[in-house]
N, C-alpha and C positions, 0 to 999 in steps of 0.2 A: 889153439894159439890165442893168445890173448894180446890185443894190441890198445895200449894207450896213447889216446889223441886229445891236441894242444891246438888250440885256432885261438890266433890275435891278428887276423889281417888287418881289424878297423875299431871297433868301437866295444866288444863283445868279445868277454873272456871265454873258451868254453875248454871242458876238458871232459873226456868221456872213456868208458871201457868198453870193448868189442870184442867177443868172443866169437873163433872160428875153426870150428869140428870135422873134420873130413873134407866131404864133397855137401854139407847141407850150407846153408847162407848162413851168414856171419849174423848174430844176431846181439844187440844191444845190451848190454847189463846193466849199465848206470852211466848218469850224466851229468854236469849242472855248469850253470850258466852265468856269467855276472854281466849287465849289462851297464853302460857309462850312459846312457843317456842323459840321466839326473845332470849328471857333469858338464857333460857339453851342452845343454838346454841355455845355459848361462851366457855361453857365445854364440849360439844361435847356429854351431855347426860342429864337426868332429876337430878339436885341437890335436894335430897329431902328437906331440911331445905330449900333453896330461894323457892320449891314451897309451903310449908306448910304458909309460910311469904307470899309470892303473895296472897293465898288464903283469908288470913285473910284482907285483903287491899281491896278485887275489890269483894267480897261477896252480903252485902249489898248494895253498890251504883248499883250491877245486879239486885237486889232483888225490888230495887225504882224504876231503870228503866220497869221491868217487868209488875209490878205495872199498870205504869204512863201507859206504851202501851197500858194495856188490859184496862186502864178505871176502875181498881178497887183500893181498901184501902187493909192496912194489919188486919184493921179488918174484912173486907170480906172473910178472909182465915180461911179453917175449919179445915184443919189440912198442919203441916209441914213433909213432906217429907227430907229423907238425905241418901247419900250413907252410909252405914255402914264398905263395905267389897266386895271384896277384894280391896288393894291399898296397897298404903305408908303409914304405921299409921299415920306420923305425919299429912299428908293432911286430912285421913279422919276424925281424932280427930277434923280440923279447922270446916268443913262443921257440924257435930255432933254437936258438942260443940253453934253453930250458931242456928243449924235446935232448937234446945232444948232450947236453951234460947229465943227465940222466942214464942213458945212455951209455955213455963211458962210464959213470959210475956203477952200473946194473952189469956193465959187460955185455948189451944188448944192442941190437941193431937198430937203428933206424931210419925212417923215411920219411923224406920229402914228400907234401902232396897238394897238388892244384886245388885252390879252393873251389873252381866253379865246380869241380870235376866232384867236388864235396857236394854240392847243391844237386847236382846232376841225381847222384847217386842217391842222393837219400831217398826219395820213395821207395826203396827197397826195404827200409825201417818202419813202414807203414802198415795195417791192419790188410791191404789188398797192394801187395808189392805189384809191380810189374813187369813182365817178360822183354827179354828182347829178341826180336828189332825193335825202336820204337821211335817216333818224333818226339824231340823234347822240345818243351818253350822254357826258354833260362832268363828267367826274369828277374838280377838281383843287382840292387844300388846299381854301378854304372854300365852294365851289361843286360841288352838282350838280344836274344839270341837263338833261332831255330836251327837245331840239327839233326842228321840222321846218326840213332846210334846201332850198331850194330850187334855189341858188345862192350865189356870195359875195355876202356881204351883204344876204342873202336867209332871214333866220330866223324862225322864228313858234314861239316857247316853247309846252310841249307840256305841262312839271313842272317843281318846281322846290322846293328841300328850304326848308322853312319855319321851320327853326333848326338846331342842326348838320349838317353835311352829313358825304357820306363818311368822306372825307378825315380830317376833325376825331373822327369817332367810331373812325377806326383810331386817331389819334394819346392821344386822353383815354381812353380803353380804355388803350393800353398803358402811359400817368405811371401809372394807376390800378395797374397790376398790378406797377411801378417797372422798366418795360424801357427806361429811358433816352431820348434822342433819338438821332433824329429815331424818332418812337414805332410808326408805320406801318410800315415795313419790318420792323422789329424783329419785331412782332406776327408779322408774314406769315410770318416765317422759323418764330416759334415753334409756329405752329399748325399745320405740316406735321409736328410732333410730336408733336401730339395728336389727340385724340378729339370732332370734328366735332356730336358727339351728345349729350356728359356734361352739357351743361347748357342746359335749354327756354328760352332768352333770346325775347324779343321782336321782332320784326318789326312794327314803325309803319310806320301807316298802308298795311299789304301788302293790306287789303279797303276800302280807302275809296271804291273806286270814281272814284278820279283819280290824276293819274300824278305827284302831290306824294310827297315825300319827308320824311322825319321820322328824325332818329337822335337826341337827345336823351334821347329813352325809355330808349335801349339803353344809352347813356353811363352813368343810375342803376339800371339794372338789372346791369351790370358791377360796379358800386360795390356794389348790394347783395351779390351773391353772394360779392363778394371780404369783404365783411365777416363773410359766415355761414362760409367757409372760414376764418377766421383762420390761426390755426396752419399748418393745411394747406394755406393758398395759395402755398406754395412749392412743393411736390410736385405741386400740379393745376394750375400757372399754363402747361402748354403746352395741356391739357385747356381751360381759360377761352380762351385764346387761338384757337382752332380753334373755340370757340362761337360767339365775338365776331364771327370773320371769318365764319364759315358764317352771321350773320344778317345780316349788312349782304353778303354776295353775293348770299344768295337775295332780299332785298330790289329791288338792282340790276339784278338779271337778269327776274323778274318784270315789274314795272313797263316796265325796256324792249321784252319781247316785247310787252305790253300794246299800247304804243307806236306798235312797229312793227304789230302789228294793227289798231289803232285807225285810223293813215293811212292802209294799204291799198299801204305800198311794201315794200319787199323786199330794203330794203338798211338794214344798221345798221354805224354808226362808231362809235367807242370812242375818247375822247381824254384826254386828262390824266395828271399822275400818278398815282392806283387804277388808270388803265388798262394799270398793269405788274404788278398782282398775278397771281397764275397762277392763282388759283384761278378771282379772276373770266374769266379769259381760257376757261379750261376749260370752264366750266359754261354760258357765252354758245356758243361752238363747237358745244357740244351742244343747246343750248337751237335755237339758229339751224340748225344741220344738221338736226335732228327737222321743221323747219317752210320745208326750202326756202330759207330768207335767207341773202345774203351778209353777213360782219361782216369790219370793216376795223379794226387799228390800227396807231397809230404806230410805227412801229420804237423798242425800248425803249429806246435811249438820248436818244430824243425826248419821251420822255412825261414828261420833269420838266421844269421851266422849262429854255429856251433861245433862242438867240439866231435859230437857223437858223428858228424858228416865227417869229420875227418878222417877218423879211429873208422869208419865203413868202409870210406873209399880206400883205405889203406889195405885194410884187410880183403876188399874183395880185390885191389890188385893183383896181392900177396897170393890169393888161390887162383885168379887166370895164369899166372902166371906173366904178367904183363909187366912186373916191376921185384926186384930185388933186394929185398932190405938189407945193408954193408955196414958196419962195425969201422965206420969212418965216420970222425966228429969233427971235421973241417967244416963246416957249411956257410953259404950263401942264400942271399934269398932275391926271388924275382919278384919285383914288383909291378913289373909289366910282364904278361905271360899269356899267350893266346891257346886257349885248349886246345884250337886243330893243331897246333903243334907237337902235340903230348905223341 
């Protein structure tokens, strides 16, 4: 079975091909990616109308390159894959609205599919996939989020960040300190040049005694300090940078051993985009090495939106058995969607 997959929830065109043989795992053939950052660097954030318009322009010329790599036709494809939810409705209307027409055109089925459940899934596309059961940390843009997975489709929420998340406290940390967009990587780069230690920032909810998540705190506590710095926050902004990061790490990493403690398994996944920072990848390694656990992530070119997460999760729905692909081109799209709900 061959499934082609379409993800525009936000900023990131991606479209990919997935092939799935029996009872062995689905495994990837070709991918590729177009990303807007360039675009939206201009406004200082994601415009949703320029990305919905992007999407609809570099869709299909990904969808022929894909194609041409893997050696195959678009009648070779047996069902279309598309993000559904969550997102920017108007981007995921562009990718829908594509996956479907496609679709009706092909005479082929298609499906719907949760983006986080894409992020979830993808270390399964990695050099040392992982087994389940397993604890995942879902670290991506406005979501994080510890669960127990069982199985696909198989989750039972463990934590889950009760106002900004990760993601958003790398990104308002660094507008805060004016590192530009896209503000998270920026941060990560700068704080490998500073001093981890220079400033006691806070850690929310690190003793609450649940495996919830809290960065908001840290967002005004960033703003304060950069205020008491005036002048000097230009000289100690890679010092702030390495504080910011070293609290929302040990934050992440805590909470997850917790996690995986608290279940009683032995295996932890990492998925999303923070799950390309180094530092957290470092300190989990260590954390996890010191206590016995396996930790799995995605191959870093995979941890930011993409297509090939979609065209996965689809296909491994497709052989649990968990989901149906239907020869119905009505669709809708969710732009609020909470994976325990799935």
């Amino acid at each position: 079975m061959l499934v082609l997959g379409f993800e525009s929830s936000c900023d990131e065109t991606g479209v990919a091909l997935v092939e799935s043989v029996g009872e062995q795992a689905p495994r990837l053939l070709s991918h590729a990616l177009h990303t807007q950052v360039r675009m939206h660097a201009a406004y200082g954030g994601v415009v949703p109308e320029l990305a919905s318009r992007d999407h609809i322009r570099r869709a299909l010329p990904l969808a022929t390159r894909v194609l041409e790599e893997a050696g195959r036709s678009l009648g070779d494809v047996d069902v279309v894959a598309y993000t559904r939810g969550p997102g920017l409705a108007g981007a995921l209307l562009v990718g829908a609205g594509i996956a479907c027409a496609l679709g009706a055109a092909l005479d082929r089925p298609v499906l719907g599919v949760h983006h986080l459940e894409g992020h979830l899934l993808s270390p399964f596309m990695s050099a040392d996939p992982p087994q389940f059961p397993f604890v995942v940390l879902l670290v991506s843009g406005g979501h994080t989020q510890l669960m127990r997975v069982d199985g696909v489709g198989r989750y039972a929420m463990l934590g889950e960040t009760i106002d900004d998340a990760a993601g958003e406290a790398f990104d308002k940390s660094a507008k805060l300190m004016g590192l530009g967009y896209p503000g998270g990587p920026a941060l990560a780069r700068l704080a490998e040049q500073g001093d981890p230690k220079a400033f006691a920032l806070p850690r929310p909810l690190l003793h609450s005694g649940n495996l919830d998540f809290s960065f908001a705190g840290l967002k005004t506590a960033v703003l304060t300090q950069a205020k008491k710095l005036g002048d000097q926050l230009e000289g100690r902004k890679a010092d702030l940078a390495a504080s910011t990061q070293a609290a929302i790490v040990d934050v992440l990493v805590r909470k997850s051993m917790a996690a995986v403690a608290q279940s009683g398994l032995q295996r932890l996944v990492v998925a999303g985009g923070v799950g390309a920072n180094r530092d957290l990848r470092a300190q989990l390694n260590a954390a996890c090495a010191k206590r016995g656990v396996r930790v799995h992530y995605p191959e870093l070119e995979l941890c930011t939106d993409n297509g090939a997460m979609i065209a996965m999760a689809a296909a491994m729905r497709l052989a649990a058995g968990a989901e149906q692909a239907e020869r119905r081109y009505a669709f809708d799209v969710k732009p609020r969607w909470p994976l325990d709900a799935l």
